[in-house]
Structures are given as structure tokens and as C-alpha cells.
C-alpha positions as CSV (number, residue, x, y, z in Angstrom):
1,X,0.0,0.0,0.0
2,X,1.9,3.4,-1.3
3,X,1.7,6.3,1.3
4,X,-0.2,9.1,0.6
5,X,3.2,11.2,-0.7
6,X,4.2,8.6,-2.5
7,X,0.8,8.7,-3.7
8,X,0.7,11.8,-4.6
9,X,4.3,12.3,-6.0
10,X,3.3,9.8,-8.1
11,X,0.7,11.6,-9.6
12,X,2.5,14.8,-9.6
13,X,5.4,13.5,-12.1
14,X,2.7,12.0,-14.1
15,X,1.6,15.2,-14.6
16,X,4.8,16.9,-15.4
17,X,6.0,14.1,-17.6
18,X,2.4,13.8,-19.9
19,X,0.3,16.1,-21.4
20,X,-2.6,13.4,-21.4
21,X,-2.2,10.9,-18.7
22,X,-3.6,7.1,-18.8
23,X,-7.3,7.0,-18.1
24,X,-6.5,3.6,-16.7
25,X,-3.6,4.7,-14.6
26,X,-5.3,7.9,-12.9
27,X,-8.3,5.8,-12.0
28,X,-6.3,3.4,-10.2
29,X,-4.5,6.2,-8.4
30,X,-7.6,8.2,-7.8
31,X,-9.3,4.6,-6.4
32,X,-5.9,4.3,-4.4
33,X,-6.0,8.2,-3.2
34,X,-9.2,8.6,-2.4
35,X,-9.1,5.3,0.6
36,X,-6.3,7.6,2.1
37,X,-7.4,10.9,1.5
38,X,-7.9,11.5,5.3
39,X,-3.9,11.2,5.5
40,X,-3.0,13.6,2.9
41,X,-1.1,16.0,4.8
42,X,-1.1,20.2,2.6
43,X,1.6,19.5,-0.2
44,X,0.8,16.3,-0.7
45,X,-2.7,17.2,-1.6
46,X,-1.8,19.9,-3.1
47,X,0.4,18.2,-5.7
48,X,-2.2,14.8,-6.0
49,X,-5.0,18.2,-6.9
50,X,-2.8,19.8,-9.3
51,X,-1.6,16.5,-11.3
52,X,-5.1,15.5,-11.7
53,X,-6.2,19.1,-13.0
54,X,-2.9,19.6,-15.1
55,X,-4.1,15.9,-16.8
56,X,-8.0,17.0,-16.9
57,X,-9.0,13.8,-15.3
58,X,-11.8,14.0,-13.5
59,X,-13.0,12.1,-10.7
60,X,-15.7,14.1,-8.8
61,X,-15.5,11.6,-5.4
62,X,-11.9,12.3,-4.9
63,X,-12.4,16.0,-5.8
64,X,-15.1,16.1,-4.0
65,X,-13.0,14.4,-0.8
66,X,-9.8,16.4,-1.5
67,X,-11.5,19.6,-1.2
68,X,-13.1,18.8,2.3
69,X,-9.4,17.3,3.2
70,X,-8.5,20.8,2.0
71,X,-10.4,22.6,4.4
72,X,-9.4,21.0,7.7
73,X,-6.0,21.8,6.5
74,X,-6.3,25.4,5.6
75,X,-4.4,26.8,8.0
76,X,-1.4,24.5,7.2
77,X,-0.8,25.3,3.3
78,X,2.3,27.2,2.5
79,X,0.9,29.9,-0.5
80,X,2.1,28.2,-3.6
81,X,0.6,25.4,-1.9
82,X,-2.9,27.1,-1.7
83,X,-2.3,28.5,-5.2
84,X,-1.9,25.4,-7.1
85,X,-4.5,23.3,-4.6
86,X,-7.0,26.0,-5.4
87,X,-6.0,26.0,-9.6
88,X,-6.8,22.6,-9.5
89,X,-10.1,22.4,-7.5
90,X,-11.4,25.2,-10.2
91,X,-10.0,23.2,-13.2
92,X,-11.1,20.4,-12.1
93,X,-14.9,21.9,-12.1
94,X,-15.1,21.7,-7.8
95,X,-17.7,24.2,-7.4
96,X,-18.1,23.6,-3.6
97,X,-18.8,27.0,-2.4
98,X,-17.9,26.6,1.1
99,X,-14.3,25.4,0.9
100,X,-13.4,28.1,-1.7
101,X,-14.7,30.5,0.6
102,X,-13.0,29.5,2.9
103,X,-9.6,29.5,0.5
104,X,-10.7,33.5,-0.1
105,X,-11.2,34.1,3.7
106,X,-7.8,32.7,4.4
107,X,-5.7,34.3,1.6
108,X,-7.4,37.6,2.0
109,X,-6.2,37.8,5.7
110,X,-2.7,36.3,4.7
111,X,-2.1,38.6,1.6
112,X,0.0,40.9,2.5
113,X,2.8,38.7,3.5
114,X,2.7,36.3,0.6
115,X,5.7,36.8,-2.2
116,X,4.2,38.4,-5.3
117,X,4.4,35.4,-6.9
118,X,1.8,33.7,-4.8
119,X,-0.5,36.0,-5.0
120,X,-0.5,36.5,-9.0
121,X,-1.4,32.8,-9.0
122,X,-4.3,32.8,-6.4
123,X,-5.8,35.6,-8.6
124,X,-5.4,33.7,-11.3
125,X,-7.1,30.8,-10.2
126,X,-10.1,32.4,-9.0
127,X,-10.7,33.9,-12.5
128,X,-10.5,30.8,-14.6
129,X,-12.7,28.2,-16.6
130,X,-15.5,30.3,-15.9
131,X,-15.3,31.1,-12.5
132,X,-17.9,33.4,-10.9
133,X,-15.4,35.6,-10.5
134,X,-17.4,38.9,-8.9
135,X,-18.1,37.0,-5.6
136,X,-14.3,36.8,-5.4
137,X,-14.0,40.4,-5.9
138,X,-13.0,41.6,-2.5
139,X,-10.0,38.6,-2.3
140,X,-9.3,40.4,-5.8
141,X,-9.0,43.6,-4.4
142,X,-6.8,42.5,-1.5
143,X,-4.3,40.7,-3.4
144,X,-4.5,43.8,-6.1
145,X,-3.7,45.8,-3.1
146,X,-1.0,43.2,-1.1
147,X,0.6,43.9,-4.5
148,X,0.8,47.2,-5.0
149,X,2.5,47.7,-2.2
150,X,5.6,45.3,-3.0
151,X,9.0,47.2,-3.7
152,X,9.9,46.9,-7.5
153,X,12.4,44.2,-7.1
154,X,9.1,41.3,-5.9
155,X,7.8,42.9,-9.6
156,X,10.9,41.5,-10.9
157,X,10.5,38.3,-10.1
158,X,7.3,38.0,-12.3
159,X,7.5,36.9,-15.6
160,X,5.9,38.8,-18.2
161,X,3.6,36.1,-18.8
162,X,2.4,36.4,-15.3
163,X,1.9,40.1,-15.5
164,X,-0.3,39.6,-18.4
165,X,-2.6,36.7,-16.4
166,X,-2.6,39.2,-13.5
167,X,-4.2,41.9,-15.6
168,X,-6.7,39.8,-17.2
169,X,-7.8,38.5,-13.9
170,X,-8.3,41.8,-12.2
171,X,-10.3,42.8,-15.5
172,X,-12.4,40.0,-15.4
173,X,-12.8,40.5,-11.7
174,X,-13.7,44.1,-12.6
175,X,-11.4,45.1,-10.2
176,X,-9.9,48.8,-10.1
177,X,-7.3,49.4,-8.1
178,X,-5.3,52.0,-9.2
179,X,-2.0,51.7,-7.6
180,X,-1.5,48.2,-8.9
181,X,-2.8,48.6,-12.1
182,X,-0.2,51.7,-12.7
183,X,2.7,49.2,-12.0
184,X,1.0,46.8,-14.1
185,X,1.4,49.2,-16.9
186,X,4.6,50.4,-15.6
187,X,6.2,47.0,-16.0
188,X,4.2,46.1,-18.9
189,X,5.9,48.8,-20.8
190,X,9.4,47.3,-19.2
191,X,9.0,44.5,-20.3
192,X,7.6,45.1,-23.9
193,X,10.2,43.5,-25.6
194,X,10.2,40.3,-23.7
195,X,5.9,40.0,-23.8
196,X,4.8,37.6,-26.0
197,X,1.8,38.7,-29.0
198,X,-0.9,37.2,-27.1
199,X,0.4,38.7,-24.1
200,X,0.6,42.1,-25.3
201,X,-2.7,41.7,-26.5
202,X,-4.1,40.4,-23.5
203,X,-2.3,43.2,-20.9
204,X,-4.1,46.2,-23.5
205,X,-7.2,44.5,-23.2
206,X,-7.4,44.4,-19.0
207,X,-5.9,47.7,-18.8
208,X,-8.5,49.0,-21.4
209,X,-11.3,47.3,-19.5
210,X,-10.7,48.5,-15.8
211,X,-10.6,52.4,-17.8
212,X,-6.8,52.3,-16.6
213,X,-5.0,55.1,-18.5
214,X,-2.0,53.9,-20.8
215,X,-1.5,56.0,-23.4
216,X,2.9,55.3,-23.0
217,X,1.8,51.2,-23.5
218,X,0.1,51.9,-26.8
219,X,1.8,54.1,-28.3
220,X,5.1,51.6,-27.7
221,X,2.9,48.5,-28.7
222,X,2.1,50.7,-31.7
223,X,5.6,51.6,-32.6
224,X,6.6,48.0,-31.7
């Protein structure tokens, strides 16, 4: 009988390794997780969430279980371990209200001292595969805020991909916070040379949609 890391490192490399897992395989080792599930300690649940939403296989009982396991733990997951926990309870179409409330109430008190990082991804996740995003908006608004107030050099450890997802999920989230999205544009212009088309496209289109002024961005996109 594997351990639940074993379990769920298992899973995890599977995921890394393939871009479409074994249906055969990931029903064994969702069978296999599920009878432990009460064991999985934060990362390891954590990882056995994301590999299963990175392989879109779906398996709504052990979803279902690891997002009640998730809760009992809340208070335990470091916050790329709630990013990528939460990323893969959306993706894998866990609509349970309750725990990702709770998710929201916990990041929204522990914001501020999460690496920027972190908190691009949590934003992220609450805005995707059609996430109700607006009764997340106040979450939004705290991370939007946690990061504009993070010196320039926590910025710099973003990659302009992640700038461009952080834009699109504020927009989406019709969330207008000022201060962050002036740094948004500040290093999206930056960065201009290293943003990819779709990128570019996409950090115009959030800035445009939260009525964020960035004249300097178009005219460089323009001249680009």
C-alpha cells in the first residue's frame, strides 16, 4: 500500500511528464488516493489536486473528498501550496462554495505577507474556466492591493507572462485598483520586448477594460 506522498508524487510526475495521462492509470491512483485521502497531509494534496487538473482527469469523489481534506487543513498550506490546490479544484470543475470561501477568507487575511508570486497565482485561479469571479472580488481587491504595495524588485521576479494573467484577472474580476494597475502598466511597458503577442494583446485589453490610462503602452505597442 503506497503512502499518501508517494501517492501523490506519483501523480505529480505523471503530470509533469504527460500532457494526457492514462485514463487507466489515474483511475487506479484516484481509487488508491481517495481510501487515504484522510492522511494527505497540505503538499501532498496539493500536488495529487494539481496532477489530476494539469491531466484533466476528473474524478468528482476524490475531488469532492480532497476539497473537504483541504479545508481541515487550511491553515497548514504554504501559498504556492494554496495557489496550485485551489488552480486545480477550479480546473477540475469543484464548485463547492464553502471550501473556496474559505480558501478566499484565508488568503485575504494572509495577503500581504505572501511573495508576489503567490499571490498572481491565487488571482489567477479564481478567475478561470469560468469562475464566478465577482463573488471573489474583494479577495481580488486585496491581493491587487498586497501587491501594490511590493517594492519593484518582488515585480521583478514576475515573468511577463504572469503580469499579463494578472491583468486579465483583475479585468475579469472588474477590479480597479489603481495603484496596482499603474505598476502593471509600468512594467508592462518594461517589459515590452520580452511579452509575447498574445500577451501584449491580452495586458491592453485588461488595462482598457478597468478604464486604466496607458497612453505610453500603446503608443510603444504601436511603434513595436
Amino acid at each position: 500500500c503506497m503512502t499518501p506522498q508517494a501517492l501523490s508524487m506519483l501523480a505529480w510526475a505523471h503530470g509533469r511528464l504527460w500532457d494526457l495521462g492514462d485514463s487507466l492509470f489515474m483511475h487506479q491512483l484516484a481509487q488508491a488516493a481517495l481510501q487515504q485521502v484522510q492522511q494527505f497531509g497540505p503538499q501532498a494534496l496539493s500536488n495529487l489536486t494539481w496532477a489530476f487538473a494539469q491531466l484533466r482527469h476528473y474524478d468528482s469523489a476524490l475531488t469532492a473528498a480532497a476539497a473537504r481534506r483541504a479545508r481541515a487543513l487550511l491553515g497548514q498550506f504554504t501559498p504556492a501550496e494554496l495557489s496550485n490546490l485551489t488552480w486545480g479544484l477550479v480546473t477540475l470543475r469543484n464548485r463547492q462554495t464553502g471550501v473556496l470561501r474559505a480558501i478566499a477568507g484565508h488568503a485575504a487575511g494572509a495577503a500581504s505577507s505572501w511573495d508576489a508570486k503567490a499571490c498572481v497565482k491565487l488571482a489567477v485561479s479564481f478567475c478561470s474556466r469560468g469562475m464566478p469571479s465577482h463573488r471573489y472580488r474583494s479577495l481580488l481587491a486585496t491581493l491587487a492591493g498586497a501587491l501594490a504595495a511590493k517594492p519593484a524588485r518582488a515585480w521583478a521576479r514576475l515573468t511577463p507572462h504572469d503580469l499579463a494573467q494578472l491583468a486579465v484577472a483583475l479585468a475579469v474580476g472588474r477590479v480597479r485598483h489603481r495603484a496596482c494597475m499603474a505598476q502593471i502598466a509600468a512594467q508592462g511597458l518594461a517589459w515590452l520586448p520580452r511579452l509575447g503577442l498574445y500577451d501584449v494583446v491580452s495586458l491592453v485589453w485588461a488595462l482598457g477594460m478597468v478604464g486604466h490610462p496607458h497612453e505610453n503602452l500603446l503608443q510603444a505597442v504601436s511603434a513595436r
